[in-house]
C-alpha positions as CSV (number, residue, x, y, z in Angstrom):
1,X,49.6,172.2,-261.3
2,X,48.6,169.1,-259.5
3,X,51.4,166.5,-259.5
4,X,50.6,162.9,-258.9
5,X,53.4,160.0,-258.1
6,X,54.5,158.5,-261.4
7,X,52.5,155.2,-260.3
8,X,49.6,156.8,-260.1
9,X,49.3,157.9,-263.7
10,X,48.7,154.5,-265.3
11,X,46.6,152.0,-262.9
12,X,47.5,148.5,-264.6
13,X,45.5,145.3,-262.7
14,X,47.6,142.5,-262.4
15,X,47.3,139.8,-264.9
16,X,46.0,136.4,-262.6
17,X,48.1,133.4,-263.6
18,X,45.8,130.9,-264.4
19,X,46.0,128.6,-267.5
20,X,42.6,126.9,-267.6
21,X,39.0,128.2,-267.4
22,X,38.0,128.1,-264.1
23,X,34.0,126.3,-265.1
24,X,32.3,124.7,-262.3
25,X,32.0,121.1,-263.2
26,X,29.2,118.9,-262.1
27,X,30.7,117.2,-258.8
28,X,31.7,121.3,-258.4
29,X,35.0,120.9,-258.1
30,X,37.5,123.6,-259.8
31,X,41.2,122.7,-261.1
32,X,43.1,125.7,-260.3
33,X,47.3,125.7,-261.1
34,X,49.2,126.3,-259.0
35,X,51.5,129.0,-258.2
36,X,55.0,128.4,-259.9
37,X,58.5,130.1,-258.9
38,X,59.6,132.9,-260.8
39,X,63.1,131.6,-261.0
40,X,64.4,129.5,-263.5
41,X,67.7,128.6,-264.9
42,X,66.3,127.4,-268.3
43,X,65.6,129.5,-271.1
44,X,62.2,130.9,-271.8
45,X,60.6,132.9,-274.5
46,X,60.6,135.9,-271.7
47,X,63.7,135.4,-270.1
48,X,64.5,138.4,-271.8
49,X,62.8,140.6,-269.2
50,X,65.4,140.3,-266.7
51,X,65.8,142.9,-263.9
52,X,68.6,144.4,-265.8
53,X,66.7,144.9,-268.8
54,X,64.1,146.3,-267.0
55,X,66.1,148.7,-264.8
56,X,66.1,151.7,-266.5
57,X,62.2,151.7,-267.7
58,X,59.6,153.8,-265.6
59,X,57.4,151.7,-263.2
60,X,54.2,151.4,-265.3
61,X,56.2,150.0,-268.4
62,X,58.1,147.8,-265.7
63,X,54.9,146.5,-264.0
64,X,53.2,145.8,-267.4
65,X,56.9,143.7,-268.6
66,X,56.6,141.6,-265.6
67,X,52.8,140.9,-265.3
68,X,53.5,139.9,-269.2
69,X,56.7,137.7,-268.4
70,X,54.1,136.0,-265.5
71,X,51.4,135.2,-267.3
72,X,53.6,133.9,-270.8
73,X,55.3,131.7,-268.7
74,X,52.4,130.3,-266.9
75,X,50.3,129.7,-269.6
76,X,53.1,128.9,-271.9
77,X,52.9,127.3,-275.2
78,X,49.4,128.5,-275.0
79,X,47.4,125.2,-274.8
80,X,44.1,125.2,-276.6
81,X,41.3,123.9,-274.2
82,X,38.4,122.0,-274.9
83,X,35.8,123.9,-273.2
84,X,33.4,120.0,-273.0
85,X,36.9,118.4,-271.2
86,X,36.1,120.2,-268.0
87,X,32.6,118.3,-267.9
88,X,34.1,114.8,-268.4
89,X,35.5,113.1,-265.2
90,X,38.9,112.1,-266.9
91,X,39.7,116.4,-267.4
92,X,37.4,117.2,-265.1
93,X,40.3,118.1,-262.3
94,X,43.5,118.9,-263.4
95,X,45.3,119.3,-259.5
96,X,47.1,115.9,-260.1
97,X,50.8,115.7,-258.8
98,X,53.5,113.0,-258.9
99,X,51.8,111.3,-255.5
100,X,48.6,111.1,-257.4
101,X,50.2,109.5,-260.8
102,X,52.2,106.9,-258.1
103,X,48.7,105.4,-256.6
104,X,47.1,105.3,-259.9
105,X,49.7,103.6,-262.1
106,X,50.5,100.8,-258.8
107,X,46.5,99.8,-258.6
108,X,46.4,99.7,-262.6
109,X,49.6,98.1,-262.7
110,X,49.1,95.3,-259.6
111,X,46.8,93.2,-259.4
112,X,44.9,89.7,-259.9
113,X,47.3,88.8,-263.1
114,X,50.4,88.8,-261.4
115,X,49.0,85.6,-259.6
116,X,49.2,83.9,-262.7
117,X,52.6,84.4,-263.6
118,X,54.0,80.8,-262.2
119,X,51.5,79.3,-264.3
120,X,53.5,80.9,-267.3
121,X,57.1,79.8,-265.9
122,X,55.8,76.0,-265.6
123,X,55.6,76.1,-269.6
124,X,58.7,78.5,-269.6
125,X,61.0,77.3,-267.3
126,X,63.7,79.1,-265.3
127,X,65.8,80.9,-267.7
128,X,63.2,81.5,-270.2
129,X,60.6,82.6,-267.4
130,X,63.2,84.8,-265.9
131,X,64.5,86.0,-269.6
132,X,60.9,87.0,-270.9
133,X,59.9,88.6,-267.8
134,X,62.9,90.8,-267.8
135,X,62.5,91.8,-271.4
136,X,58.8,92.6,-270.9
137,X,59.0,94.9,-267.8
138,X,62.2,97.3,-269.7
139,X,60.1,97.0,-273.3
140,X,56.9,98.4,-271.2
141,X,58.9,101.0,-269.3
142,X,60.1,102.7,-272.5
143,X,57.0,102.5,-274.0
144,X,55.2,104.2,-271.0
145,X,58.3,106.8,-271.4
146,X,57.3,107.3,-274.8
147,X,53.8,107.5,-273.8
148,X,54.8,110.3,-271.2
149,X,56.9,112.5,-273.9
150,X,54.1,112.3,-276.3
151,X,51.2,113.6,-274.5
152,X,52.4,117.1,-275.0
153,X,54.3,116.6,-278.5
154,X,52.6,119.0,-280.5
155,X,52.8,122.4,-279.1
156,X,49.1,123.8,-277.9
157,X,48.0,120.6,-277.8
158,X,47.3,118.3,-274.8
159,X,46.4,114.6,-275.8
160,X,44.5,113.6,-273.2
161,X,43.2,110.3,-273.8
162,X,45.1,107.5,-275.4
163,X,42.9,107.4,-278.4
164,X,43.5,111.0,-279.0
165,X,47.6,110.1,-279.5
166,X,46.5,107.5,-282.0
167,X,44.6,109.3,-284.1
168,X,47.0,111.9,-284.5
169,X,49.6,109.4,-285.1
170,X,48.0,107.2,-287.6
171,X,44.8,109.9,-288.7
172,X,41.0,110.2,-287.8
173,X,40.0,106.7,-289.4
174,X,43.1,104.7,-288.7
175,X,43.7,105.6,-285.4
176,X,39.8,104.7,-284.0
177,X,40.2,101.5,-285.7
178,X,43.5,100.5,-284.1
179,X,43.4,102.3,-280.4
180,X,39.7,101.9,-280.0
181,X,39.0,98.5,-279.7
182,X,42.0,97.1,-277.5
183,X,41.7,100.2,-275.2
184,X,37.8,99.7,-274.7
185,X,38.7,95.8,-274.5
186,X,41.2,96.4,-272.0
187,X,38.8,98.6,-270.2
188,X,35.6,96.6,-269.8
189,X,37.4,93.4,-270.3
190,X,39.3,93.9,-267.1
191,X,35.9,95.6,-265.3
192,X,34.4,92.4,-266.1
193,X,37.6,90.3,-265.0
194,X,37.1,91.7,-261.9
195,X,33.9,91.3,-260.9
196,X,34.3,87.4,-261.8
197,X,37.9,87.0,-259.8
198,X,36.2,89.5,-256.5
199,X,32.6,87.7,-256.5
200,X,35.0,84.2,-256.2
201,X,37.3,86.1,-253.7
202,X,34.5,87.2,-251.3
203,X,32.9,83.6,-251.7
204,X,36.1,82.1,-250.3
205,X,36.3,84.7,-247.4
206,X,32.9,84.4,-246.6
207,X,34.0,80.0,-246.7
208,X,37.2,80.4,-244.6
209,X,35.6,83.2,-242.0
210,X,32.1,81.4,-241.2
211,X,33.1,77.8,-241.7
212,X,30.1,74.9,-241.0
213,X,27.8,77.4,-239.3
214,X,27.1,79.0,-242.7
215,X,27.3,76.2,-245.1
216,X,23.1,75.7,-244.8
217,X,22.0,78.0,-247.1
218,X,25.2,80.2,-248.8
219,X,25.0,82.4,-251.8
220,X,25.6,81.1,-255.2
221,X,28.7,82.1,-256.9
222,X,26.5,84.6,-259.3
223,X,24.9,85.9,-256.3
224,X,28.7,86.9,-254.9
225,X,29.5,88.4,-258.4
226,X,26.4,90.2,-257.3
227,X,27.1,91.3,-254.2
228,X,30.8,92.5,-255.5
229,X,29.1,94.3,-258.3
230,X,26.8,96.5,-256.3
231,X,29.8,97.9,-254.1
232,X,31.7,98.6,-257.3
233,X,28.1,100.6,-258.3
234,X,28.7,102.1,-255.2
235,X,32.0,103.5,-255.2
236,X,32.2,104.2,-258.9
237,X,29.8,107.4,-258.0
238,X,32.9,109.3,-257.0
239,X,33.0,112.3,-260.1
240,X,36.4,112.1,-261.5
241,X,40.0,110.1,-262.0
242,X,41.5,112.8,-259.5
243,X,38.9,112.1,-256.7
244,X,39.9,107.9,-256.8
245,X,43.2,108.8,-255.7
246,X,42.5,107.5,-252.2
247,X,41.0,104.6,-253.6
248,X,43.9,104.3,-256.0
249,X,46.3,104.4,-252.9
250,X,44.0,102.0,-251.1
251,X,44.4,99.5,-253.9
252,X,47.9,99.7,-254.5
253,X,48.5,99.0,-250.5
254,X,46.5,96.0,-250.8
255,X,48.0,94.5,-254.2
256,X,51.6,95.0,-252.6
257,X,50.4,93.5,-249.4
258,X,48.7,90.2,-250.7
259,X,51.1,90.1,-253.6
260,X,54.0,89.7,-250.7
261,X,51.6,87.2,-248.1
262,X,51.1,85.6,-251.0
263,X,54.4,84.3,-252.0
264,X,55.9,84.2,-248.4
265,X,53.1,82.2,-247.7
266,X,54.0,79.8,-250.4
267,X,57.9,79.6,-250.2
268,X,57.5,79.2,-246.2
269,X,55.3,75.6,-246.8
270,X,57.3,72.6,-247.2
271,X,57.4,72.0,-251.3
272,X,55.3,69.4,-252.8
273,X,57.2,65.8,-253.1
274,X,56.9,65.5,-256.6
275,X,57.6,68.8,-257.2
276,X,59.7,69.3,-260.7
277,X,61.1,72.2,-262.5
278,X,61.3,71.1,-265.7
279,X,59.2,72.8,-268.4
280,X,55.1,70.8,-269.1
281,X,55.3,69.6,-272.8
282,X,52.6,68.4,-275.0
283,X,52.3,65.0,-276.8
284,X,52.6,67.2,-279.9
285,X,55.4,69.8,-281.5
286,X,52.6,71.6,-282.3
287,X,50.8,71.7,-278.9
288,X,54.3,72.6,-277.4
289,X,54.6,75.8,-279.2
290,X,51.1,76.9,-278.6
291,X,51.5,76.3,-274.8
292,X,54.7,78.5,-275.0
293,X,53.2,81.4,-277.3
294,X,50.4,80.8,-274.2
295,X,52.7,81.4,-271.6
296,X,54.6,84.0,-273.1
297,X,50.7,86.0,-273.5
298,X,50.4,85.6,-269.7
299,X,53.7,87.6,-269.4
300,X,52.3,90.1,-271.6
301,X,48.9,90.4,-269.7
302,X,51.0,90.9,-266.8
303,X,52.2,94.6,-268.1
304,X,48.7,96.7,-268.5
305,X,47.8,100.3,-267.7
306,X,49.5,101.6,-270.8
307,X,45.5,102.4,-272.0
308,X,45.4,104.5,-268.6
309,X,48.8,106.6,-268.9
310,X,47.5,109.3,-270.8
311,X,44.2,109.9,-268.7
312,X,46.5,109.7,-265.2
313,X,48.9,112.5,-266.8
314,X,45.9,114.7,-268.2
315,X,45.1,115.1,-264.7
316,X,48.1,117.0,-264.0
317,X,48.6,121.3,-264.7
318,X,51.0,121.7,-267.5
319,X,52.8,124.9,-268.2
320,X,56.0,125.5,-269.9
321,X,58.3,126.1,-266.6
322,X,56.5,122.7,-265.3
323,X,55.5,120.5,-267.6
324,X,52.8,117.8,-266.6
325,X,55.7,114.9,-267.9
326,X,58.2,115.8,-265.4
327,X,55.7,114.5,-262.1
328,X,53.9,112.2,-264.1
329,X,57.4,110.1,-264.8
330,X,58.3,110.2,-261.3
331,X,55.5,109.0,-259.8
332,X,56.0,106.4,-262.5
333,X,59.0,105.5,-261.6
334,X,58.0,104.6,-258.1
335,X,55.1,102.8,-259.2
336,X,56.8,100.7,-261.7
337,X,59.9,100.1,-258.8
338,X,57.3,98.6,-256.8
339,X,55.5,96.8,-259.4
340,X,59.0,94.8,-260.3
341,X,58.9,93.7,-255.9
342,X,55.9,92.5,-256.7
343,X,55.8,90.5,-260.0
344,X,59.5,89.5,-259.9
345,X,58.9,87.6,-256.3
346,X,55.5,85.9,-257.2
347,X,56.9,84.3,-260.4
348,X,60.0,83.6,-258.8
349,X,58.9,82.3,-255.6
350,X,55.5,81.0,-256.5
351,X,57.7,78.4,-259.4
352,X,60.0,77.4,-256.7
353,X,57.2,76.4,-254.1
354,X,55.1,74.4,-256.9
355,X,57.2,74.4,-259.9
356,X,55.1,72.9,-263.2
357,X,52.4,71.7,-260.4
358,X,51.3,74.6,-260.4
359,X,47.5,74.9,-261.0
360,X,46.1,76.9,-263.9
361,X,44.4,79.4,-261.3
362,X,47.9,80.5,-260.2
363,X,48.5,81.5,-256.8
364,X,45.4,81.5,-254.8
365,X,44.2,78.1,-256.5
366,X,48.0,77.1,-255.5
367,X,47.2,77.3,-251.7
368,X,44.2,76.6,-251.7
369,X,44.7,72.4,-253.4
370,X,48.7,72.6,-251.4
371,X,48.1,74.3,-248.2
372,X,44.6,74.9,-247.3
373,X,45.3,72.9,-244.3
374,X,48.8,74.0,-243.2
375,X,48.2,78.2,-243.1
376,X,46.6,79.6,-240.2
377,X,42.8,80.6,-241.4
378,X,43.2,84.0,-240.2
379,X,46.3,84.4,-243.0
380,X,44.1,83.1,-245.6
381,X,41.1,85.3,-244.8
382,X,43.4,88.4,-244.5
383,X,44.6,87.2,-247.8
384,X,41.5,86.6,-249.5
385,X,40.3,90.1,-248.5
386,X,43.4,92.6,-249.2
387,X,42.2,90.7,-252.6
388,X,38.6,92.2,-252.7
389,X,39.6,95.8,-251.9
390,X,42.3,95.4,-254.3
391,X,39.6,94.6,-257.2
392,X,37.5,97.2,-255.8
393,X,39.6,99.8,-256.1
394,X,41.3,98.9,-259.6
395,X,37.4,98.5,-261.0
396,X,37.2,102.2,-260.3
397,X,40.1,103.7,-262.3
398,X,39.8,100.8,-265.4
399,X,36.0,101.9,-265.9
400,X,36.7,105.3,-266.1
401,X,37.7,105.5,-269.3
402,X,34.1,104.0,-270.1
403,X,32.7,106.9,-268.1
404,X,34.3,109.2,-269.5
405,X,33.1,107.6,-273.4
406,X,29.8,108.0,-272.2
407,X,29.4,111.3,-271.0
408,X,31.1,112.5,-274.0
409,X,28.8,111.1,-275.9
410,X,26.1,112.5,-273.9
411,X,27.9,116.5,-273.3
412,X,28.9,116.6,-277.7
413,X,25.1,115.7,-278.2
414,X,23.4,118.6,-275.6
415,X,26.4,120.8,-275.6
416,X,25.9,120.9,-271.6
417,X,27.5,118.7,-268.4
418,X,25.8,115.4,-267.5
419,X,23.6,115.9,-264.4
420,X,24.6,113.7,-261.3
421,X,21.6,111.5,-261.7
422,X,22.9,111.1,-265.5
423,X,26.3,110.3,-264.4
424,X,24.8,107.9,-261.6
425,X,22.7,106.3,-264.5
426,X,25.8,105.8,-266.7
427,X,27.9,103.9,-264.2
428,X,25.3,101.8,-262.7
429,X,24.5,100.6,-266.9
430,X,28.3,100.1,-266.9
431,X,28.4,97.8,-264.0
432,X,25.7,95.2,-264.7
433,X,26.6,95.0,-268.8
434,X,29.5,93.8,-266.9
435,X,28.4,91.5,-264.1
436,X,25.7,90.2,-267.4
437,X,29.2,89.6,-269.2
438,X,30.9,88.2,-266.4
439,X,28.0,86.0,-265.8
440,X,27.7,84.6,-269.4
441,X,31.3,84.1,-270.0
442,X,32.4,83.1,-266.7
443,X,36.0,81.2,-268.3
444,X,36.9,85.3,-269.1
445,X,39.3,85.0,-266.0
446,X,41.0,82.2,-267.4
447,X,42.1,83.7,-271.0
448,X,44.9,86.2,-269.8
449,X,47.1,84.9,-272.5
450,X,44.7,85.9,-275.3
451,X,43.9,89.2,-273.1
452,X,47.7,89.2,-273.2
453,X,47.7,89.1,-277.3
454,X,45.0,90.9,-278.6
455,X,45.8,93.6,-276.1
456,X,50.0,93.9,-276.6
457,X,49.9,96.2,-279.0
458,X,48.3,99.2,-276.6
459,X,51.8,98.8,-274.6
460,X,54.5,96.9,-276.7
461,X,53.6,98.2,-280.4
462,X,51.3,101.5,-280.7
463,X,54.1,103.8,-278.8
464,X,56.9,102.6,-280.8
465,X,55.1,103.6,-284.1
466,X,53.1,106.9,-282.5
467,X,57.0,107.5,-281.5
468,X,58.2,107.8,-285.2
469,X,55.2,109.5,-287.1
470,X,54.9,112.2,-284.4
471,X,58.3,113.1,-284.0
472,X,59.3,112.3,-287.1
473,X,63.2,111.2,-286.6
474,X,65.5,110.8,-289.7
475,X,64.5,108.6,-291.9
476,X,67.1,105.2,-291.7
477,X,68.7,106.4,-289.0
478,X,69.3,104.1,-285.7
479,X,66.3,105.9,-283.5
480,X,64.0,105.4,-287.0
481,X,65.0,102.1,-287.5
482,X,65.0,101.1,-284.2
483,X,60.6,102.5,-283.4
484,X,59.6,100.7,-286.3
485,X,61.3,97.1,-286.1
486,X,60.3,97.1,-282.3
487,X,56.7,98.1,-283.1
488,X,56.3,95.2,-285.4
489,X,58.3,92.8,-283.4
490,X,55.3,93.7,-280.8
491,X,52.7,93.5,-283.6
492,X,54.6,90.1,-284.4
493,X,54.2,88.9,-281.4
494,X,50.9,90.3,-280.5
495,X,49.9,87.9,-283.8
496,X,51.5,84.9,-282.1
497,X,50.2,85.1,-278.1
498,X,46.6,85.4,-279.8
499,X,46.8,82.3,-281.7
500,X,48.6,80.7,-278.6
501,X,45.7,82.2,-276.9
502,X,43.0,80.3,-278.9
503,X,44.2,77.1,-279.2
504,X,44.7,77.2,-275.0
505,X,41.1,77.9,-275.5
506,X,39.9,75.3,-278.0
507,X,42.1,72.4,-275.9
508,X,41.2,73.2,-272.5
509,X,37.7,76.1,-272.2
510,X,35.4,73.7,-274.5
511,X,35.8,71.1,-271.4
512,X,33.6,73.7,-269.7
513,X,31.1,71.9,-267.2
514,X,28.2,73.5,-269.9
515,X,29.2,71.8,-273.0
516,X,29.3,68.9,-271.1
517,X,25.8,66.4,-271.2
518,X,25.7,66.9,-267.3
């Protein structure tokens, strides 16, 4: 009788660990996971096979157990997948990591509306400037925590987009009516922001690097927003949010650095003489309050890319040993610790160098009417244009989410991936809706308190209450109580900034040079 070796009776092929589908997406990139230690000091559905449980089975049996115990606790809660998410440039890569999640929340967290925070401490003053700003940075840390926790509440489920969360939270209906439209305004509101506050910023460059020799025949400021436009075209062709991350890294670089020249360039000028710190009033009550619930907006506005924390974490593997929440918080973490160097010294320092002189442009207005004379060119250039890459970059990661609308749209209609020249053809519509935008409502730069209020609930309200109804905490108890009354303090005060928002716009954007008979 022919004996075989006992592993030779049963030939078992070893289960691959992979927990998504590997489909080749347009840009023909793949999002493998990868490989996780087989160690683990937490408890897991299998952590019943152990090696003494195991010991005194045959090999075969043994070999199936651990290929089992492998692939249960890589896929592990068993995530349903949306086959059309590996066609849409937000899921399109999953290979994300904590480094990734860093440079993306830094270039949507810094930027051009930190250099308005002064403007909001001349209305404020000291201890109210410094008391609202420290409020609004821990409020918007817990609610990105909450927003982190949440993405993978339910079991099998993997909320990818922020809309997503809402809808489960509030329903279907509800949650499109209350996430869409500040998410979408946040989205192309900022694009558009951009364009207007980069085509400015390479005007001035383009001012402070040629001088006289170019003043014959310059470009019009629409013709800058142009110019800025086109290279945003140009470098929103990258596929997906994963393939940004230079860019992302490139931005955040550039925000720190300016945001730093910025206010060392200020504090190092001697101050104006009649310089004051006292808080700007109104001839009215009234008008007082308003300017106020302004200023308080502009602190608010200062806190965005809570509409982008759910897209930056989808594009992270997720298993049960390594949830996608634990890199995505700390790369957080060391976005939002430089984010607090940044916005902490500008308002600080900027309100000390110009105190309620400061101009409503902020910052670079600031040196420009103080100190365009008294800073060395070659600081102000290198100044003006750490600015332009920074709006570059951040262009690129607040438009994806409008990318990523639009070739859903396109993929759930033809049930097949948009082709490059359909992507290319969707980004290029995006960027001149926005440069039209940009060039009919050219005051749009200007409004970042009512930016500030219509937007606060995305990052001061909407997690609170998707905090409660998902996870669903004892009713009247301190953690129930607690969700609710700070979701509609921000809903409250979301209310207020708006209406402050408006009447900064009736008092001061109708003196706009077009209503004017010249």
């Amino acid at each position: 009788m022919d004996e075989r070796p006992e592993t030779e009776l049963i030939s078992i092929p070893a289960t691959p660990r992979v927990s998504t589908p590997e489909i080749l997406t347009p840009s023909g990139q793949r999002s493998p996971r990868p490989a996780t230690k087989s160690s683990s000091a937490a408890w897991t559905p299998t952590s019943f096979i152990s090696p003494r449980f195991l010991s005194p089975i045959g090999t075969p049996m043994k070999r199936v157990l651990v290929n089992m115990k492998g692939y249960l606790e890589e896929v592990g809660h068993l995530t349903k997948l949306n086959p059309q998410d590996a066609w849409l440039p937000i899921t399109e890569s999953r290979n994300g990591n904590a480094h990734y999640a860093a440079f993306h929340n830094l270039n949507a967290g810094v930027g051009f509306q930190a250099l308005v925070l002064p403007v909001a401490f001349a209305f404020l003053g000291w201890s109210w400037g410094i008391l609202s700003l420290t409020i609004a940075y821990i409020w918007q840390l817990y609610t990105l925590w909450i927003l982190v926790q949440l993405h993978e509440a339910v079991p099998g489920k993997r909320y990818n987009r922020y809309v997503e969360l809402a809808q489960a939270a509030f329903g279907e209906r509800l949650g499109v009516w209350l996430a869409l439209f500040p998410t979408v305004y946040l989205s192309a509101g900022t694009a558009t922001a951009l364009i207007l506050i980069g085509g400015e910023t390479m005007k001035l460059f383009f001012q402070i690097v040629c001088g006289p020799l170019c003043a014959s025949n310059p470009l019009t400021t629409v013709e800058w927003y142009l110019v800025f436009t086109s290279l945003c075209i140009v470098l929103s062709q990258l596929p997906n949010l994963n393939s940004i991350a230079g860019l992302s890294l490139i931005g955040a670089v550039t925000a720190i650095t300016y945001s730093t020249m910025v206010w060392v360039l200020s504090v190092s000028q001697p101050r104006p003489v009649t310089i004051s710190y006292e808080p700007l009033s109104m001839p009215s009550l009234s008008g007082s309050v308003f300017s106020v619930l302004n200023a308080l907006g502009i602190v608010a506005f200062a806190f965005r890319g809570h509409n982008l924390v759910l897209e930056i974490q989808s594009t992270m593997p997720s298993t049960f040993k390594h949830p996608a929440h634990v890199p995505m918080w700390r790369g957080a973490k060391v976005s939002y610790f430089f984010i607090a160097l940044c916005i902490f010294p500008i308002s600080i320092g900027g309100f000390w160098a110009y105190g309620n002189l400061m101009p409503s442009g902020g910052m670079l207005a600031a040196l420009d009417e103080f100190h365009i004379h008294d800073i060395p060119r070659g600081l102000l250039a290198t100044a003006f244009l750490l600015v332009v890459f920074s709006c570059l970059s951040s262009f690129q990661i607040y438009s994806m989410p409008a990318f990523d609308s639009f070739e859903a749209g396109y993929t759930s209609r033809t049930n097949k991936p948009c082709s490059i020249w359909v992507r290319s053809g969707f980004r290029v519509f995006f960027g001149f809706v926005s440069f039209f935008i940009g060039v009919a409502l050219p005051f749009l730069s200007s409004l970042a308190g009512l930016l500030g209020g219509l937007t606060l609930p995305v990052t001061f309200a909407y997690p609170c209450f998707m905090w409660v109804l998902i996870k669903k905490p004892a009713k009247y108890s301190f953690n129930w109580y607690f969700h609710w009354g700070l979701g509609w303090l921000g809903v409250a005060f979301s209310l207020a900034f708006s209406i402050g928002g408006i009447w900064s716009m009736v008092t001061q954007g109708l003196k706009l040079k077009f209503f004017s008979p010249n």
